[in-house]
C-alpha positions as CSV (number, residue, x, y, z in Angstrom):
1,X,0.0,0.0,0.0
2,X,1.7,3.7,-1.0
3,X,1.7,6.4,1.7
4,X,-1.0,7.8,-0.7
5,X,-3.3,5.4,0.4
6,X,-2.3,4.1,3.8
7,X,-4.7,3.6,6.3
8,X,-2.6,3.3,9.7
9,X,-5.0,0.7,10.7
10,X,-2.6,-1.0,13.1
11,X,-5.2,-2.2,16.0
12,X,-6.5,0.9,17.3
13,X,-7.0,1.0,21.0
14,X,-10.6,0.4,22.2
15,X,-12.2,3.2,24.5
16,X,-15.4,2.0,24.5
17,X,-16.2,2.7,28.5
18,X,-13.8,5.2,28.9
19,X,-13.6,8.8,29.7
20,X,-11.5,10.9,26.6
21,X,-10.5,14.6,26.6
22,X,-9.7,16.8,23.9
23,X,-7.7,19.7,23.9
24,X,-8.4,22.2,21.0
25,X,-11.4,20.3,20.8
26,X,-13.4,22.5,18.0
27,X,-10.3,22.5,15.5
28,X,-10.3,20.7,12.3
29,X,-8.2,17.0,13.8
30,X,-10.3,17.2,17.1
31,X,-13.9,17.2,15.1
32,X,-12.5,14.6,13.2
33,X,-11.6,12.9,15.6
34,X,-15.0,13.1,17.9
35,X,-16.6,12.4,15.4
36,X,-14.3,9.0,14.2
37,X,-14.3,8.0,18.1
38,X,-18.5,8.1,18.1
39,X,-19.1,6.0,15.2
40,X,-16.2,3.2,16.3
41,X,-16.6,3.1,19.8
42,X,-18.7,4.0,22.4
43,X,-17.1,5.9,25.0
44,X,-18.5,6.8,28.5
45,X,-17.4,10.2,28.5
46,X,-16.0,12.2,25.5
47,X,-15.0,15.9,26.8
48,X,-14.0,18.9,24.1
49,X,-11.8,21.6,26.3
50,X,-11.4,24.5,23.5
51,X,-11.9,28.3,24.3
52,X,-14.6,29.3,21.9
53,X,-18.1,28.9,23.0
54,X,-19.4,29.6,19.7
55,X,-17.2,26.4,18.1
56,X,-18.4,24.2,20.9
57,X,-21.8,25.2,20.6
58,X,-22.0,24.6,16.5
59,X,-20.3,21.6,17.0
60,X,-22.9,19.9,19.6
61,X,-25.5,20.9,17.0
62,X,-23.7,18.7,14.0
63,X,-22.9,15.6,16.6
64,X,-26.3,15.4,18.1
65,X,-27.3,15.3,14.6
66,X,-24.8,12.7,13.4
67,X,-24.9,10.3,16.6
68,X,-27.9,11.2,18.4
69,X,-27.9,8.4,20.5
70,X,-24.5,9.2,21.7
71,X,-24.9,12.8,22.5
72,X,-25.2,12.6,26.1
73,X,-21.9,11.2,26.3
74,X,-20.4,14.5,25.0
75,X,-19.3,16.9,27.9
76,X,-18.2,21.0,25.8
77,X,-15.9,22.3,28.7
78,X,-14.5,25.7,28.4
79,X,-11.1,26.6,29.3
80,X,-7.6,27.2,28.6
81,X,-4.6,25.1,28.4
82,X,-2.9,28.3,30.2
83,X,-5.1,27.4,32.9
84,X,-3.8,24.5,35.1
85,X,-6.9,24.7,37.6
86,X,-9.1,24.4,34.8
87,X,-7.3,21.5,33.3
88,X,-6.9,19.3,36.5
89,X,-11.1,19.7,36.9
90,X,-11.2,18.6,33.2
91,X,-9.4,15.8,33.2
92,X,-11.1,14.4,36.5
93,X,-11.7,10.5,35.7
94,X,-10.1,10.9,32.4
95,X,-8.4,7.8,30.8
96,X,-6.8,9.3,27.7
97,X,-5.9,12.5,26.4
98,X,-5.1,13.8,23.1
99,X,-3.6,17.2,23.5
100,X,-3.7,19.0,20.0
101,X,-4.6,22.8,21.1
102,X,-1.8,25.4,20.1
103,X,-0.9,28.6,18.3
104,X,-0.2,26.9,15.3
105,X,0.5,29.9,12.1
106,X,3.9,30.8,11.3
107,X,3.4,34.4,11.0
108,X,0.9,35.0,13.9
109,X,3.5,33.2,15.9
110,X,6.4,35.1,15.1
111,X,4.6,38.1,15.6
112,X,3.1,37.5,19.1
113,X,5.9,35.1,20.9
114,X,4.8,35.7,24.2
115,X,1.3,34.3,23.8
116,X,2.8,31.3,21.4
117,X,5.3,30.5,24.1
118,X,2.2,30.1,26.9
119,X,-0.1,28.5,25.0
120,X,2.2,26.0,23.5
121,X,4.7,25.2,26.1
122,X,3.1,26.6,29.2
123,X,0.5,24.7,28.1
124,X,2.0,21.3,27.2
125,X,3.6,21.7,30.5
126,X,-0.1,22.1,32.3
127,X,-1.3,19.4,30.4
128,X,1.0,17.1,31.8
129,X,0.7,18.3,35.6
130,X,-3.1,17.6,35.4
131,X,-2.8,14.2,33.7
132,X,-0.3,13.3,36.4
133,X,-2.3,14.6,39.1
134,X,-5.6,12.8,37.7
135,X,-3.9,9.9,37.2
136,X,-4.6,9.9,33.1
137,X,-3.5,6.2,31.1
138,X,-2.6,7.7,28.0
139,X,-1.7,10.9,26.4
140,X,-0.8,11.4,23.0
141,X,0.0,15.1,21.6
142,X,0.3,16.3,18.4
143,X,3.3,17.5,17.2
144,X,4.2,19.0,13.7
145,X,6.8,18.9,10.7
146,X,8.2,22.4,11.9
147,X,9.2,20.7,15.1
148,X,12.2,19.0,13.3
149,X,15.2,21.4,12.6
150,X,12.9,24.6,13.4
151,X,13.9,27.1,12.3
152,X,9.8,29.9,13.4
153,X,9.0,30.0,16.8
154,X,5.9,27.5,16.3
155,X,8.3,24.9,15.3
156,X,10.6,25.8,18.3
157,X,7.5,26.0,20.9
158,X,6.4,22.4,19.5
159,X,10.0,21.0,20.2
160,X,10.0,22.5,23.2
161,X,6.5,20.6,24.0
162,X,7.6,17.3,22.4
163,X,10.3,17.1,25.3
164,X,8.3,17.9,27.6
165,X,6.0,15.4,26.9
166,X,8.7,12.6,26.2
167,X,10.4,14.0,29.4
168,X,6.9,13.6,31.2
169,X,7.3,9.7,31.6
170,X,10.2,10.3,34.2
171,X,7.7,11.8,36.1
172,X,5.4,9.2,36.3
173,X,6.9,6.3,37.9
174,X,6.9,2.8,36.4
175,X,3.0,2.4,36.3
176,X,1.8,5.9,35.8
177,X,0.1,7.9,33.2
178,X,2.3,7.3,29.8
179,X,3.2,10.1,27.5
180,X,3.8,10.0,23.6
181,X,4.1,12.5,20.6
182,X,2.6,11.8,16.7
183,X,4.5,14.3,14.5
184,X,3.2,15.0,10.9
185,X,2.8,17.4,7.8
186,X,0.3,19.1,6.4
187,X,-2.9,18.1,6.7
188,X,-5.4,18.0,3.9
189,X,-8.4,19.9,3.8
190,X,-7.8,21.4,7.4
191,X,-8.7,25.3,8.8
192,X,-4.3,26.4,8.3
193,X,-4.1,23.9,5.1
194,X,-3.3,26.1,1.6
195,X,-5.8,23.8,-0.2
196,X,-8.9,26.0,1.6
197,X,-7.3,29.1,0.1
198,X,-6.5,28.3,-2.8
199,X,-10.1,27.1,-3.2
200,X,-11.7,30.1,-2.0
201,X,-9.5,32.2,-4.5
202,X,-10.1,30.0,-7.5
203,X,-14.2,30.4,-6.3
204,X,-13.3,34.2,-6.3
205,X,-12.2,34.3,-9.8
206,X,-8.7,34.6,-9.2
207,X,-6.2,35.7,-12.0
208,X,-3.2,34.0,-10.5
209,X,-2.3,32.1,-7.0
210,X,0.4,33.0,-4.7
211,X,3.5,30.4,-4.9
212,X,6.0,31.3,-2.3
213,X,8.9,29.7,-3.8
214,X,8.4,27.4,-6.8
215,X,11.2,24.5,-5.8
216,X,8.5,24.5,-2.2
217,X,7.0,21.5,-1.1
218,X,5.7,19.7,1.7
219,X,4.6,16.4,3.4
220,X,0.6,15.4,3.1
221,X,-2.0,13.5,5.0
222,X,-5.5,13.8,5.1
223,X,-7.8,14.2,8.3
224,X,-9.2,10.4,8.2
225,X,-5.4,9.6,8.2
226,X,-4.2,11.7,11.1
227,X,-6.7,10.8,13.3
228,X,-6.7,6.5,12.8
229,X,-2.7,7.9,13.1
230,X,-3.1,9.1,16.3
231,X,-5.4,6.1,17.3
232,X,-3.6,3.4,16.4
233,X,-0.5,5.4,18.0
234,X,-2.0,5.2,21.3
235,X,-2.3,1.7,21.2
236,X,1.2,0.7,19.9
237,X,2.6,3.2,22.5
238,X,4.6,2.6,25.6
239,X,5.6,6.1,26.5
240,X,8.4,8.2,25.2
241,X,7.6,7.3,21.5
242,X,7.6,9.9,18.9
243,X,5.4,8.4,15.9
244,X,5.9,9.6,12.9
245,X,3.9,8.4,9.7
246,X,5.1,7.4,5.9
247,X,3.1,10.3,4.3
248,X,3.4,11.9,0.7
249,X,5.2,14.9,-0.7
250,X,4.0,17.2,-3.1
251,X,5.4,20.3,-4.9
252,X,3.3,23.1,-4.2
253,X,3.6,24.1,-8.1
254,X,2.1,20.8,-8.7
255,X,-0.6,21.5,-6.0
256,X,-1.5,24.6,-7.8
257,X,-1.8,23.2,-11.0
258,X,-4.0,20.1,-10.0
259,X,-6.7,22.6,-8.0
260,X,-6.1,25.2,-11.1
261,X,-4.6,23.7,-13.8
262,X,-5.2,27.2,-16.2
263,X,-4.3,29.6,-13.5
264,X,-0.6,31.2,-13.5
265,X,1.1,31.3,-10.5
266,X,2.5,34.4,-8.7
267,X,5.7,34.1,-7.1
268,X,5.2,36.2,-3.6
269,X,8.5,34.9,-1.7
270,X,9.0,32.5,1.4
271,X,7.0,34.3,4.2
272,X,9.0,34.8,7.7
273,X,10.0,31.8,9.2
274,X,8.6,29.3,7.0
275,X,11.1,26.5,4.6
276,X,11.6,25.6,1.6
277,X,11.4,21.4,2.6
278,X,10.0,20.5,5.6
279,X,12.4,17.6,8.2
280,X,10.0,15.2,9.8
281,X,13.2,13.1,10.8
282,X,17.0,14.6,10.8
283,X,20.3,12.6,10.4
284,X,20.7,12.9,14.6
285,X,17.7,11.2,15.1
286,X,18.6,8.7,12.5
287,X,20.6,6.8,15.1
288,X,17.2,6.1,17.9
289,X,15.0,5.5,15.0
290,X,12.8,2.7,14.0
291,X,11.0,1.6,10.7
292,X,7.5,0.1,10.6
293,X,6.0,-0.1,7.7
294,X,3.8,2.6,8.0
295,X,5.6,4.6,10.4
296,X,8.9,5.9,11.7
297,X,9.4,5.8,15.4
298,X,11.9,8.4,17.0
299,X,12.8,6.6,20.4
300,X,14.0,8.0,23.8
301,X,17.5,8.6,24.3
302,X,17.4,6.8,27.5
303,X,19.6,3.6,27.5
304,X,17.0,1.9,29.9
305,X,13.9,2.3,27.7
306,X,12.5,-0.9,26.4
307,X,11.7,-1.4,22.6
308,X,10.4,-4.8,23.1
309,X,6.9,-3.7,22.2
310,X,8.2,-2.0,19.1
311,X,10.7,-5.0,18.1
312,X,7.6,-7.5,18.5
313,X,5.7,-5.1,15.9
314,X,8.7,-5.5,13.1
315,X,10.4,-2.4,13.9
316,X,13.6,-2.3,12.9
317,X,16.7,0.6,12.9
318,X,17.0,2.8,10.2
319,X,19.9,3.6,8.1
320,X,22.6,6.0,10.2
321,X,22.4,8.7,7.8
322,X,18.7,8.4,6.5
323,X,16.5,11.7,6.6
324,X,13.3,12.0,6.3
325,X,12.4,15.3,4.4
326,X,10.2,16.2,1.8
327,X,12.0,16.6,-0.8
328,X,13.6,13.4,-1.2
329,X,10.5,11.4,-0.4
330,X,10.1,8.4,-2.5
331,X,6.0,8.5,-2.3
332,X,4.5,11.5,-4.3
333,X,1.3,13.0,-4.7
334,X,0.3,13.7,-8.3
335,X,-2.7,15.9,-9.5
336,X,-5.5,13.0,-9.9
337,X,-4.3,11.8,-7.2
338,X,-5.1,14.9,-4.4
339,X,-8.1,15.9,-6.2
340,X,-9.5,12.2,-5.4
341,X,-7.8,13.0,-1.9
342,X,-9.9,15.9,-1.4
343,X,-13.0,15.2,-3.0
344,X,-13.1,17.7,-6.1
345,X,-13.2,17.1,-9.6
346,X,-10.0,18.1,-11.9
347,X,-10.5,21.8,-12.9
């Protein structure tokens, strides 16, 4: 199966009976994900911790629609991930978490550090206090590409939240609440994705659309991907993993020219802190990485951590100088193939 079509359908882990908090719960993984968890399983509990009271609102509207005889398992909790009070009443009799709020555009972050640092490492750091305190199972966070090498400050806040979740399992003693990190690129369809804008400008008669850098390109996955990513990722996990999945790379003059194939493109220049490939894996980590064969899997750096569970699964070391960038991927998406992705006809 090619990274185009890969379904990370590893057994997923069952939380049917069990209590599951989102953090960023309205954005455009967490709805997928609610609404992925409702139709597979049927938890007891399924709590959305986001800000906006509008979001949650709308979004209790479409589930009761879509699973209306699950809606009384929803719980729409406002709050902060600033806020550790909040969190720790949150997360009370919570089994797993799946921590995916943050500041997450390059620009915005670069121009407002201060808020980008508390929300997404102030806040990583809280959600790990009130899992520990609650005594929380799992939790999973979601990392991102510009974690890897960063070079913006929302790449460098997500490193800086990817240790501290890896770090978190030192914390937690040898039967306590187990912490893991899912890294990957852009996603498909979603809220921050380019594919929305370009769409909007092509349904604006647009004359041309903005290319950054024509040599550009980027890793993909879709939202049904991400989210049976993070899924089976919980399950496979032992604590301290960084998952990474085999995705596909795209150039974004080819992305362009498969949403508007007659449209010119206007070279506007690489915005503020963003790069022209994107790292999901660097040489360094090369040496504590495993291959599945539908992930990578960036180990601690801790000589007593166990890979047992991952050497049962097939895992096996990587090459000493393999990277795992964009550019040189060996799985490409072509035209036909991301307008099938995302559900539009060729132009």
């Amino acid at each position: 199966m090619t990274a185009v079509h890969r379904k990370f359908d590893r057994p997923a882990i069952d939380m049917s009976g069990k209590s599951v908090l989102v953090t960023g719960g309205t954005g455009s993984f967490a709805r997928a994900f609610v609404d992925t968890l409702l139709t597979r399983n049927t938890p007891r509990r399924l709590v959305v911790f986001s800000r906006d009271e509008q979001k949650q609102d709308a979004m209790a509207r479409e589930i009761a629609a879509a699973h209306p005889k699950l809606a009384d398992r929803m719980r729409f909790f406002i709050g902060d991930v600033r806020d550790l009070s909040r969190l720790e009443l949150a997360m009370r009799e919570v089994d797993y978490v799946v921590h995916a709020a943050a500041i997450k555009i390059i620009p915005i972050a670069e121009y407002n550090p201060f808020e980008t640092i508390l929300t997404n490492v102030h806040g990583a750091e809280n959600v790990v206090k009130a899992a520990l305190r609650n005594g929380v199972k799992r939790v999973v966070a979601l990392s991102t590409d510009k974690a890897a090498n960063p070079i913006n400050l929302y790449g460098a806040s997500k490193l800086a939240s990817d240790k501290i979740m890896v770090a978190a399992n030192n914390l937690s003693g040898t039967h306590g609440t187990r912490f893991s990190v899912v890294r990957y690129g852009n996603v498909i369809g979603s809220r921050g994705s380019v594919v929305p804008l370009f769409q909007n400008l092509i349904n604006k008669g647009a004359k041309a659309l903005p290319i950054t850098d024509p040599r550009m390109t980027r890793f993909w996955i879709t939202l049904e991907q991400g989210v049976s990513f993070v899924l089976s990722s919980l399950a496979l996990m032992n604590g301290g993993e960084l998952f990474v999945p085999k995705i596909p790379s795209m150039h974004m003059t080819e992305l362009a020219r498969a949403m508007a194939p007659n449209l010119p493109h206007e070279i506007v220049g690489i915005r503020p802190g963003e790069k022209l490939h994107e790292v999901m894996i660097t040489e360094d980590d090369a040496r504590v990485t495993l291959e599945l064969d539908d992930r990578f899997v960036i180990c601690p750096q801790d000589s007593h951590w166990q890979r047992d569970h991952l050497t049962a699964a097939g895992a096996r070391p990587v090459a000493e100088d393999f990277r795992y960038s964009s550019e040189i991927n060996t799985e490409w998406l072509d035209a036909a193939l991301l307008n099938g992705l995302i559900g539009r006809k060729a132009a």
